[in-house]
PyMOL Python script that loads the backbone (N, CA, C, O; Angstrom):
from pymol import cmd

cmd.read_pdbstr("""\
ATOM      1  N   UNK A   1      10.097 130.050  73.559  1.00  0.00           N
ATOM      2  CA  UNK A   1      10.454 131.099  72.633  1.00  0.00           C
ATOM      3  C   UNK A   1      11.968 131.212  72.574  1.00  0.00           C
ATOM      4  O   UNK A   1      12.664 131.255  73.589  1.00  0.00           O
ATOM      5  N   UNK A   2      12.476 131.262  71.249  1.00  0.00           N
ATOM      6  CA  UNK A   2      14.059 131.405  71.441  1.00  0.00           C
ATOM      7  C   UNK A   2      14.433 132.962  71.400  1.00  0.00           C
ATOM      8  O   UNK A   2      13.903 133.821  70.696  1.00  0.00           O
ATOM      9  N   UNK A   3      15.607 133.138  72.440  1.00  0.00           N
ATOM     10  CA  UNK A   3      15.686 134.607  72.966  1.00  0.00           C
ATOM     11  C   UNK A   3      16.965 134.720  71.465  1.00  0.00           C
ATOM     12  O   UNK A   3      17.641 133.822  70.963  1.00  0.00           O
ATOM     13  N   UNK A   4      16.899 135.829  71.205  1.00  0.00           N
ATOM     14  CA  UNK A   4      18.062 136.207  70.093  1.00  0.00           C
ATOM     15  C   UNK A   4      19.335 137.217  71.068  1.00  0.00           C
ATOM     16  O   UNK A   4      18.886 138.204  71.650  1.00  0.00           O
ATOM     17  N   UNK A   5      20.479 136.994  71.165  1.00  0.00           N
ATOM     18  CA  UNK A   5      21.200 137.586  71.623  1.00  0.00           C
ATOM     19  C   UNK A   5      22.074 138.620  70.598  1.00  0.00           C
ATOM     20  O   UNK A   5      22.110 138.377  69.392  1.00  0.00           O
ATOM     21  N   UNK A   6      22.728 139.713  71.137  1.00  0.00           N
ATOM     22  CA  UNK A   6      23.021 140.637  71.188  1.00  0.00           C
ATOM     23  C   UNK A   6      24.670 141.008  71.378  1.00  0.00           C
ATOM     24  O   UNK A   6      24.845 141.364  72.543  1.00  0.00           O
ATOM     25  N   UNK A   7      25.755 141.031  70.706  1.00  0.00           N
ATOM     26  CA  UNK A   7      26.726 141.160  71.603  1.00  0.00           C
ATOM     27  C   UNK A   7      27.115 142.587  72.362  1.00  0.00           C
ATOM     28  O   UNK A   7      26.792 143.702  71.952  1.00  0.00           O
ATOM     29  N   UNK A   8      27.858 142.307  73.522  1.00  0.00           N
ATOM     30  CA  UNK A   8      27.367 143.493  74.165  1.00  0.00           C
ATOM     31  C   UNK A   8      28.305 144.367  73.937  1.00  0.00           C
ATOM     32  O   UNK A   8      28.565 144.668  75.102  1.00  0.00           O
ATOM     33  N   UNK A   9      28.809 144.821  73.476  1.00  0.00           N
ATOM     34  CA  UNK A   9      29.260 146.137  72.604  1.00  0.00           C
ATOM     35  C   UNK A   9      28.554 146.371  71.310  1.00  0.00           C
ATOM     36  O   UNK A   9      28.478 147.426  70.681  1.00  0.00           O
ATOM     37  N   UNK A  10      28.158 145.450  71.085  1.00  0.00           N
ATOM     38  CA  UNK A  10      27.188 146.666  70.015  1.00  0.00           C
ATOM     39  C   UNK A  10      25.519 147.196  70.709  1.00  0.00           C
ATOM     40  O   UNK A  10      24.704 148.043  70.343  1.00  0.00           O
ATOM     41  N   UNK A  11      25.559 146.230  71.834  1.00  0.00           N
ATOM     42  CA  UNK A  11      24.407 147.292  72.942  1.00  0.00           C
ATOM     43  C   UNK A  11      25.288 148.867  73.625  1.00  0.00           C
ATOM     44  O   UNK A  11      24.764 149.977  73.729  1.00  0.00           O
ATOM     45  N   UNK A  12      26.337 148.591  73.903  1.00  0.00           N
ATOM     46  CA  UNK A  12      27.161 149.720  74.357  1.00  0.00           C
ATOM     47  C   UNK A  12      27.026 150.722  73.066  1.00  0.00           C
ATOM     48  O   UNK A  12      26.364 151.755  73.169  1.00  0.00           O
ATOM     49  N   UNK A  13      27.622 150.399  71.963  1.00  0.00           N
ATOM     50  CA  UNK A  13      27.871 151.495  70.819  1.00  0.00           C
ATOM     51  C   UNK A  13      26.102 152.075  70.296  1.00  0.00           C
ATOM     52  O   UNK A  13      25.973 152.891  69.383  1.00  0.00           O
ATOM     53  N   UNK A  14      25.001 151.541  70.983  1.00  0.00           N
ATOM     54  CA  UNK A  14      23.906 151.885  70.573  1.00  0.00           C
ATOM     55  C   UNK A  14      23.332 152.905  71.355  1.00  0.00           C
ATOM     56  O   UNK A  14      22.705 153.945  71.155  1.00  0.00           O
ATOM     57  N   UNK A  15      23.898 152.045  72.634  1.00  0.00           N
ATOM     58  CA  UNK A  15      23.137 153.321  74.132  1.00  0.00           C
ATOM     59  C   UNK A  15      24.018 154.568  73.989  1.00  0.00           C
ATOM     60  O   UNK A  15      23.472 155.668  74.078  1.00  0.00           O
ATOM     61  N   UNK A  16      25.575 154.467  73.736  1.00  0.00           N
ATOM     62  CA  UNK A  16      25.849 156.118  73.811  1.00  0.00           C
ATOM     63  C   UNK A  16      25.450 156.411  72.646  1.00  0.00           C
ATOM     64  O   UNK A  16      25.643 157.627  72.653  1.00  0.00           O
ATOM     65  N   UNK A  17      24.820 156.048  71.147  1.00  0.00           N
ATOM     66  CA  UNK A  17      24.638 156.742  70.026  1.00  0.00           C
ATOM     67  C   UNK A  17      23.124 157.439  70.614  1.00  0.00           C
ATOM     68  O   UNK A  17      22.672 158.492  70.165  1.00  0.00           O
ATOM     69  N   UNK A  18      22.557 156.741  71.542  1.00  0.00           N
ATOM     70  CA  UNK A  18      21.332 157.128  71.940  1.00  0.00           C
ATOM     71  C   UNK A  18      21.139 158.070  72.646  1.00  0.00           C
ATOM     72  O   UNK A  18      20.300 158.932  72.385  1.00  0.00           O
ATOM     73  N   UNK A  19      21.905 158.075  73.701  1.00  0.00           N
ATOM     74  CA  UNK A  19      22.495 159.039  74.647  1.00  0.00           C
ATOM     75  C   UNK A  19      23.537 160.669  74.171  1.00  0.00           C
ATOM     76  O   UNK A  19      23.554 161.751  74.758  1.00  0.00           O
ATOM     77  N   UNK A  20      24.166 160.304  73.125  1.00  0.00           N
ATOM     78  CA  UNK A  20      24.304 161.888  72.464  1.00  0.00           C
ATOM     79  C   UNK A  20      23.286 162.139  71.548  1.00  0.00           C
ATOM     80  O   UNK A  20      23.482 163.213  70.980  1.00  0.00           O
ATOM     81  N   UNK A  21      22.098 161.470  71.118  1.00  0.00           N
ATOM     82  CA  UNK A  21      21.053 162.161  70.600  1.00  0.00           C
ATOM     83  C   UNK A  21      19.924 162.687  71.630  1.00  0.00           C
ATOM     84  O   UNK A  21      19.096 163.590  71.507  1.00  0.00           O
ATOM     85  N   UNK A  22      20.142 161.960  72.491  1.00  0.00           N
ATOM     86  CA  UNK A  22      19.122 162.582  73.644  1.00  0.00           C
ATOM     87  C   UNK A  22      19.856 164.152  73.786  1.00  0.00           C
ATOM     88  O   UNK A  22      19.413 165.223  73.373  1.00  0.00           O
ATOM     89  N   UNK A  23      21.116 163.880  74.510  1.00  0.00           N
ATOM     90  CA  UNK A  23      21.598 165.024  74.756  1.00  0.00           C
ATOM     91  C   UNK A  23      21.494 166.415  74.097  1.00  0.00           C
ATOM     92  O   UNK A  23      21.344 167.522  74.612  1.00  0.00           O
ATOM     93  N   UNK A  24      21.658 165.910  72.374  1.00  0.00           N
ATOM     94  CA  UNK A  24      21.855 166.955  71.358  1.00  0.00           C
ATOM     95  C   UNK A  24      20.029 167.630  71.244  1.00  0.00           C
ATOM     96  O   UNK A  24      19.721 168.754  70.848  1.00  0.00           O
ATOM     97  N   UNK A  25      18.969 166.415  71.777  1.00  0.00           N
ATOM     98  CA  UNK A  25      17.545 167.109  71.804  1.00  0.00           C
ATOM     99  C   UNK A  25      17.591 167.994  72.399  1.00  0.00           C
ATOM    100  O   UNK A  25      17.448 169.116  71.913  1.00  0.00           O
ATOM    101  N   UNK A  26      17.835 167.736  73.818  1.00  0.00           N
ATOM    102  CA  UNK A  26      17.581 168.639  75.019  1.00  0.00           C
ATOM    103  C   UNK A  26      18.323 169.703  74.652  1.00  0.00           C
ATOM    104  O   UNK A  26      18.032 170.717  75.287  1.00  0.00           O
ATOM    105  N   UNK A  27      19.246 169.842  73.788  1.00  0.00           N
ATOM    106  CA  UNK A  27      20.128 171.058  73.544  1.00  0.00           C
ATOM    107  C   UNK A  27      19.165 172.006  72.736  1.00  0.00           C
ATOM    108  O   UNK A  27      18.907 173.133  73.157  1.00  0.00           O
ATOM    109  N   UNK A  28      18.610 171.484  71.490  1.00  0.00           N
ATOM    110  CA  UNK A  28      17.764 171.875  70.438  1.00  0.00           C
ATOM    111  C   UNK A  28      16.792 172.399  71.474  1.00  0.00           C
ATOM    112  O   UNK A  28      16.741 173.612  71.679  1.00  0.00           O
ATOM    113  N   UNK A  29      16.045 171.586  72.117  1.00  0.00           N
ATOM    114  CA  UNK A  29      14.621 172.283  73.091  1.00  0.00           C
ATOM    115  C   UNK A  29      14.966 174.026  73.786  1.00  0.00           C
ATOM    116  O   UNK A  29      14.282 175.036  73.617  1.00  0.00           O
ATOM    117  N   UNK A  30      16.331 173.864  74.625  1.00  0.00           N
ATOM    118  CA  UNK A  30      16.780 174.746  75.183  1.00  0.00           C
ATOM    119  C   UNK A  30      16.974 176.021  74.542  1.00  0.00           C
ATOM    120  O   UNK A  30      16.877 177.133  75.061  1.00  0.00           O
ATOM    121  N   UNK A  31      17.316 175.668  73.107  1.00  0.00           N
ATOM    122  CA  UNK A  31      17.550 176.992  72.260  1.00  0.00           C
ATOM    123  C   UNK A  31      16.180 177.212  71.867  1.00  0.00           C
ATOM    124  O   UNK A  31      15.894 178.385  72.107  1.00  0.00           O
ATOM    125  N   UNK A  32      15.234 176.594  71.376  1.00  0.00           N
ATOM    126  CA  UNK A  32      14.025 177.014  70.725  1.00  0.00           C
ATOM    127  C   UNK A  32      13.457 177.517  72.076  1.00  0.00           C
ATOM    128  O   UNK A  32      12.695 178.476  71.952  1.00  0.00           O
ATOM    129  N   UNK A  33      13.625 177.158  73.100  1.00  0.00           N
ATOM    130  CA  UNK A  33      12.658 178.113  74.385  1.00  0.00           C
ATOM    131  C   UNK A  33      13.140 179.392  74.321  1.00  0.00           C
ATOM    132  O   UNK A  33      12.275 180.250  74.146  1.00  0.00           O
ATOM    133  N   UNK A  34      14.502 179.843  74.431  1.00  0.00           N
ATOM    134  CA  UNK A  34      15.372 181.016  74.342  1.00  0.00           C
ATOM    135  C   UNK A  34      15.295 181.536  73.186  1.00  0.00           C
ATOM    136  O   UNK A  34      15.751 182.670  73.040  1.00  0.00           O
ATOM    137  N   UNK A  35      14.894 181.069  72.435  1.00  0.00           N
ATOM    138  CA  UNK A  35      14.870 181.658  70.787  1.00  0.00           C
ATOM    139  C   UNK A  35      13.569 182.427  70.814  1.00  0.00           C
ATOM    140  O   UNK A  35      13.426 183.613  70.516  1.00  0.00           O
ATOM    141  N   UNK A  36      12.212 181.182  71.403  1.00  0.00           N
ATOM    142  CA  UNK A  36      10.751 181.570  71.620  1.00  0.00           C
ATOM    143  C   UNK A  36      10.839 183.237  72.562  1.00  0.00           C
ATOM    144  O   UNK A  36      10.427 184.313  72.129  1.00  0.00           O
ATOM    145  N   UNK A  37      11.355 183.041  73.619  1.00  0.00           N
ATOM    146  CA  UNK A  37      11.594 183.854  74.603  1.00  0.00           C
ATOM    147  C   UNK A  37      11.849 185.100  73.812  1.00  0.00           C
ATOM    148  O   UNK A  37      10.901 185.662  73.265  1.00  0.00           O
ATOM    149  N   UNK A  38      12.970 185.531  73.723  1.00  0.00           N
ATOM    150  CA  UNK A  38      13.506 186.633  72.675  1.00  0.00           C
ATOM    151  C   UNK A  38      12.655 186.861  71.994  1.00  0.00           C
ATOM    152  O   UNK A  38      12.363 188.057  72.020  1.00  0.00           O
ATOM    153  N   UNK A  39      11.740 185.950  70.992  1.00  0.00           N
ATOM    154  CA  UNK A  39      11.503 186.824  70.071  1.00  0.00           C
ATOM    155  C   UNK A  39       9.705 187.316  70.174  1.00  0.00           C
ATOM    156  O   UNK A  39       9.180 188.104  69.388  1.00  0.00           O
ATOM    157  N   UNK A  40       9.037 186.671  71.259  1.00  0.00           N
ATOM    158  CA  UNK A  40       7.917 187.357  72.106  1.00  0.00           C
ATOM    159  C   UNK A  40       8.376 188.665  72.482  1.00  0.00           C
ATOM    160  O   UNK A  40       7.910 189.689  71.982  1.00  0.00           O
ATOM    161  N   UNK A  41       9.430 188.651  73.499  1.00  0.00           N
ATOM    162  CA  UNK A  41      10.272 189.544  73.875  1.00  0.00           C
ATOM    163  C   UNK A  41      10.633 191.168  72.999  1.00  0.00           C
ATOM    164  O   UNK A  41      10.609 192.329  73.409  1.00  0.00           O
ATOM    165  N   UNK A  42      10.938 190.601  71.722  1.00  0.00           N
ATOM    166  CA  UNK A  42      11.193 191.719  70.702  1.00  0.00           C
ATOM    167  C   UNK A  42       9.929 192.319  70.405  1.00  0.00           C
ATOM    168  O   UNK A  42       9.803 193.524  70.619  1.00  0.00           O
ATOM    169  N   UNK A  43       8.629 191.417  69.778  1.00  0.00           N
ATOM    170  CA  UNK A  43       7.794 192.338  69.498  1.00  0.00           C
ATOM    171  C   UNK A  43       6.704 193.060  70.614  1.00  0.00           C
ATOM    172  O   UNK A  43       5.977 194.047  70.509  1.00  0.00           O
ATOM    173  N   UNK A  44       6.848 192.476  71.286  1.00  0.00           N
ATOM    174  CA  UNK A  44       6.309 193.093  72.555  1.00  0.00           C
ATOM    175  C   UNK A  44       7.164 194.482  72.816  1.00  0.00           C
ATOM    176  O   UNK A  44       6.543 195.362  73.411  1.00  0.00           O
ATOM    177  N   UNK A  45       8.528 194.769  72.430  1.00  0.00           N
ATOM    178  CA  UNK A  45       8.980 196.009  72.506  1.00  0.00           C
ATOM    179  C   UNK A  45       8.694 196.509  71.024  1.00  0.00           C
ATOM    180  O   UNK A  45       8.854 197.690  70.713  1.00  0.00           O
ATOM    181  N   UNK A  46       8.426 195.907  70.469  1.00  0.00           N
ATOM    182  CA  UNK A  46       8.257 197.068  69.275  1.00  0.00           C
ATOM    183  C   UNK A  46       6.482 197.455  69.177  1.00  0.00           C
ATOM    184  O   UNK A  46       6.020 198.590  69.055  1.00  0.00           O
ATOM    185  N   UNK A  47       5.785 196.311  69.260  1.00  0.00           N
ATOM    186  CA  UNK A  47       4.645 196.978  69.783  1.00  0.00           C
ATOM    187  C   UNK A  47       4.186 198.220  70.471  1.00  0.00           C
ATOM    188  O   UNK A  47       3.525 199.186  70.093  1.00  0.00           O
ATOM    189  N   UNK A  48       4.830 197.838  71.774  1.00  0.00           N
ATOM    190  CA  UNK A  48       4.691 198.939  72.670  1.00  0.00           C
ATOM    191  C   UNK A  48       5.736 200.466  72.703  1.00  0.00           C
ATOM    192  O   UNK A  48       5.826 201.305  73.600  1.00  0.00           O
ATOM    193  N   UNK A  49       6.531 200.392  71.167  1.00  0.00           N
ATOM    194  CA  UNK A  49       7.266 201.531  71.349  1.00  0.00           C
ATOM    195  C   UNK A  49       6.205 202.776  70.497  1.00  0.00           C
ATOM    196  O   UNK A  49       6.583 203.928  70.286  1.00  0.00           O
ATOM    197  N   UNK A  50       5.174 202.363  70.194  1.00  0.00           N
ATOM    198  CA  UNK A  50       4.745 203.627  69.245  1.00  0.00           C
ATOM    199  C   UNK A  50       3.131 204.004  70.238  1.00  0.00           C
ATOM    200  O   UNK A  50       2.866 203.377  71.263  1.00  0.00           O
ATOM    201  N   UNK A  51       2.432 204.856  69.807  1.00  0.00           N
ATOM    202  CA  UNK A  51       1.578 205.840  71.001  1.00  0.00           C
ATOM    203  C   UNK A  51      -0.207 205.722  70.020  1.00  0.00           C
ATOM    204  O   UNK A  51      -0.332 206.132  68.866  1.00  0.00           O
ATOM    205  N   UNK A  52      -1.280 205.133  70.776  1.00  0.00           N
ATOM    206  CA  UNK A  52      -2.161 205.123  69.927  1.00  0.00           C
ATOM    207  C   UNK A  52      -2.757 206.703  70.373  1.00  0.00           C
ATOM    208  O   UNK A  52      -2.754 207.273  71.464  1.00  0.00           O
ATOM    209  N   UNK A  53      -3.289 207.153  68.946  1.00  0.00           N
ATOM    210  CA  UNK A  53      -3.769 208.507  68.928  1.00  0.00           C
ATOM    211  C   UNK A  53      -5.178 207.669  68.657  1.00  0.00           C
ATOM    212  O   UNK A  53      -5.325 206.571  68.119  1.00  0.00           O
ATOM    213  N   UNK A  54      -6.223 208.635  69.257  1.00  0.00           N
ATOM    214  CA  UNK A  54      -7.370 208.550  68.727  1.00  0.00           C
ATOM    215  C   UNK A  54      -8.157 210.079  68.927  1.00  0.00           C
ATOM    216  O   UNK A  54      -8.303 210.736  69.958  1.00  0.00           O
ATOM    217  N   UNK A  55      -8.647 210.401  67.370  1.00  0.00           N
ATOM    218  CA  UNK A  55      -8.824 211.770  66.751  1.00  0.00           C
ATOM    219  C   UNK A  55     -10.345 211.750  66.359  1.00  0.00           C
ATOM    220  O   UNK A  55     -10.782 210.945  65.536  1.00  0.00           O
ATOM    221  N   UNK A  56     -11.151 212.714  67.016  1.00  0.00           N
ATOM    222  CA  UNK A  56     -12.418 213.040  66.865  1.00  0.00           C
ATOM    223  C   UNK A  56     -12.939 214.131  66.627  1.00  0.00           C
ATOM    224  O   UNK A  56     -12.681 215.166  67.241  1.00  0.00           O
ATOM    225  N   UNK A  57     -13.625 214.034  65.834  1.00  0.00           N
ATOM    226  CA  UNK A  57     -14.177 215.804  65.458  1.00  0.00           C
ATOM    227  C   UNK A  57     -15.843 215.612  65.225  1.00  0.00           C
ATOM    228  O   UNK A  57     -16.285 214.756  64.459  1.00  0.00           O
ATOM    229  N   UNK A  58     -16.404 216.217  65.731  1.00  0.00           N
ATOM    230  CA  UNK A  58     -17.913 216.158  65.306  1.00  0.00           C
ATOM    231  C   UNK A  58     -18.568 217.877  64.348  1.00  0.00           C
ATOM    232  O   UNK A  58     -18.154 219.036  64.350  1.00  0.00           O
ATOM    233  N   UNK A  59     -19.738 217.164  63.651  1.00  0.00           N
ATOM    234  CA  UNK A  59     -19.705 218.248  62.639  1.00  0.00           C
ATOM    235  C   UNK A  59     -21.401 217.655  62.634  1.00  0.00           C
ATOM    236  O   UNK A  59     -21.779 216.520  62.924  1.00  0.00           O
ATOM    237  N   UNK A  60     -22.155 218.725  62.245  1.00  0.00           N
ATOM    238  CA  UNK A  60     -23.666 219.378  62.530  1.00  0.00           C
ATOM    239  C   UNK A  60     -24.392 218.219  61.054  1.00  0.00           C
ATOM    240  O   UNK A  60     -25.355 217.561  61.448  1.00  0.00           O
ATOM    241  N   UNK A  61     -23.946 217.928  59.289  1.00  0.00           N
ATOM    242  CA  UNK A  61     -23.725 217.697  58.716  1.00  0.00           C
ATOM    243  C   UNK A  61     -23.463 216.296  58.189  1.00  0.00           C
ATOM    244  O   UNK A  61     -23.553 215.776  57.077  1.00  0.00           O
ATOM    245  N   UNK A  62     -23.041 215.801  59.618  1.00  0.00           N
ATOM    246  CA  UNK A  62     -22.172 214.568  59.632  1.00  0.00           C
ATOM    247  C   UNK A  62     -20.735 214.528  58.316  1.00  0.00           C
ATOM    248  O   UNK A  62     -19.816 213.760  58.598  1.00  0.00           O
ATOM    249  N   UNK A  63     -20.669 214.958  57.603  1.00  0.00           N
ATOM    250  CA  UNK A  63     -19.223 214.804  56.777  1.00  0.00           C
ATOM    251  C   UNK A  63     -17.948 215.468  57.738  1.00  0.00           C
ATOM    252  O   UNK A  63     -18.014 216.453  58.474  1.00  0.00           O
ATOM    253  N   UNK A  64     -16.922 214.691  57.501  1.00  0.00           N
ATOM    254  CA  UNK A  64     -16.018 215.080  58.301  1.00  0.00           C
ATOM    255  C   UNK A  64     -14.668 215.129  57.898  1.00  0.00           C
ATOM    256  O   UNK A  64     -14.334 213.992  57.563  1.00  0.00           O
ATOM    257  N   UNK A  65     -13.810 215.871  57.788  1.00  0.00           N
ATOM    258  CA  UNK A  65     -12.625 215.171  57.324  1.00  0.00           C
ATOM    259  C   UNK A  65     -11.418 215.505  58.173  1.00  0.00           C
ATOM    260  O   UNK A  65     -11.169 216.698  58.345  1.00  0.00           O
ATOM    261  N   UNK A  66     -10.790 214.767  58.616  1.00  0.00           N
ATOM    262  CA  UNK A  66      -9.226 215.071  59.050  1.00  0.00           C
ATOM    263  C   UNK A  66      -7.737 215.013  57.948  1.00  0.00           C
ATOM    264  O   UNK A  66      -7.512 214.198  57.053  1.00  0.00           O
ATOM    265  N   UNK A  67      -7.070 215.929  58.302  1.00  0.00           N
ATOM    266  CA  UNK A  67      -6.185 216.229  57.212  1.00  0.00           C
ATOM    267  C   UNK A  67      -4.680 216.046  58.502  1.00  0.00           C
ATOM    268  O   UNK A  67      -4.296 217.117  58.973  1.00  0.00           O
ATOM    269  N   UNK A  68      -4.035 214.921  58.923  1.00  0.00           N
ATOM    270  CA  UNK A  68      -3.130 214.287  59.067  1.00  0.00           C
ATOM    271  C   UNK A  68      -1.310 215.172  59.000  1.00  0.00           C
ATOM    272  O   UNK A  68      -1.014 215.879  58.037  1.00  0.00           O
ATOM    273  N   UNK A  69      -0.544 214.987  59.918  1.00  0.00           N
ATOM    274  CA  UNK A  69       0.647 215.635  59.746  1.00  0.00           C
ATOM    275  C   UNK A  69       1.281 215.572  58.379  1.00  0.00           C
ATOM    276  O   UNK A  69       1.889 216.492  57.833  1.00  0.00           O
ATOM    277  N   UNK A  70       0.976 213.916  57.718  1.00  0.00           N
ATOM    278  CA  UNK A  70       1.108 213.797  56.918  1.00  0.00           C
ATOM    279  C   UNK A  70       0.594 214.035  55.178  1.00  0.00           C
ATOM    280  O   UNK A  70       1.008 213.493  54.153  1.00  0.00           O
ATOM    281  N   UNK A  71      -0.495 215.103  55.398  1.00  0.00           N
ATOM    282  CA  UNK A  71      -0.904 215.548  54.335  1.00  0.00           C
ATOM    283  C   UNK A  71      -1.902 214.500  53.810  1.00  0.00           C
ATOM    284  O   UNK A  71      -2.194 214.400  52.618  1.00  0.00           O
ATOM    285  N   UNK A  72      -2.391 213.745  54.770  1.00  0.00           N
ATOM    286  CA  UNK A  72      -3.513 212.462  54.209  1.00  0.00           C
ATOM    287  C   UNK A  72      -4.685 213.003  54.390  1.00  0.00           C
ATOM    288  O   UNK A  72      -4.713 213.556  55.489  1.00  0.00           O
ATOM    289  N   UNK A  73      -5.769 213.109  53.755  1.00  0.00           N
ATOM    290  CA  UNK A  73      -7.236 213.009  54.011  1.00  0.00           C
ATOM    291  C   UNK A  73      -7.579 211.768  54.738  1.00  0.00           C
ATOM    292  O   UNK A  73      -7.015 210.693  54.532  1.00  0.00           O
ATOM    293  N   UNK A  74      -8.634 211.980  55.695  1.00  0.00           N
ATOM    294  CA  UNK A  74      -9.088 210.460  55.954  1.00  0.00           C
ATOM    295  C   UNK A  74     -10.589 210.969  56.265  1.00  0.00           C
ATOM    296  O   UNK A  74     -10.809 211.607  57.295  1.00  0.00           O
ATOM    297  N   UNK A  75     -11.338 210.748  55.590  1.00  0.00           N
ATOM    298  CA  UNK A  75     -12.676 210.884  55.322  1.00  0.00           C
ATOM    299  C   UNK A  75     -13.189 210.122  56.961  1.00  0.00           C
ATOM    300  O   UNK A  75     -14.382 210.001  57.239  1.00  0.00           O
TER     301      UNK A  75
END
""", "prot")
cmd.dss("prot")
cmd.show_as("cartoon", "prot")
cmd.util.cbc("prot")
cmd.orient("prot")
């Protein structure tokens, strides 16, 4: 089999083109974990900043209605 050669600076100018794209991945990965992080992070505080109410009234009839701080009916 005939081997095809290579001169070796343009193997050099390939491995560091290879080697700052590796680098620049691992950079990209690092931010999307920290990015991921944060932004689990955020809604997990906004989730947990508000209070679940749960509102019951019983009636002989069964019809029921609650009338809300906000002036809502909710049947």
């Amino acid at each position: 089999m005939d081997d095809k050669l290579i001169p070796r600076i343009a193997f050099e100018i390939a491995t560091a083109r290879q080697e700052r794209t590796i680098k620049r991945l691992w950079i990209l990965c690092l931010v999307l974990i920290v990015a991921l992080i944060t932004t689990n992070g955020a809604w997990l505080y906004w989730e947990n900043q508000w209070e679940d109410v749960v509102v019951t009234q019983d009636n002989e009839d069964g019809y029921n209605n609650y009338v809300g701080n906000d002036g809502y009916i909710t049947n």
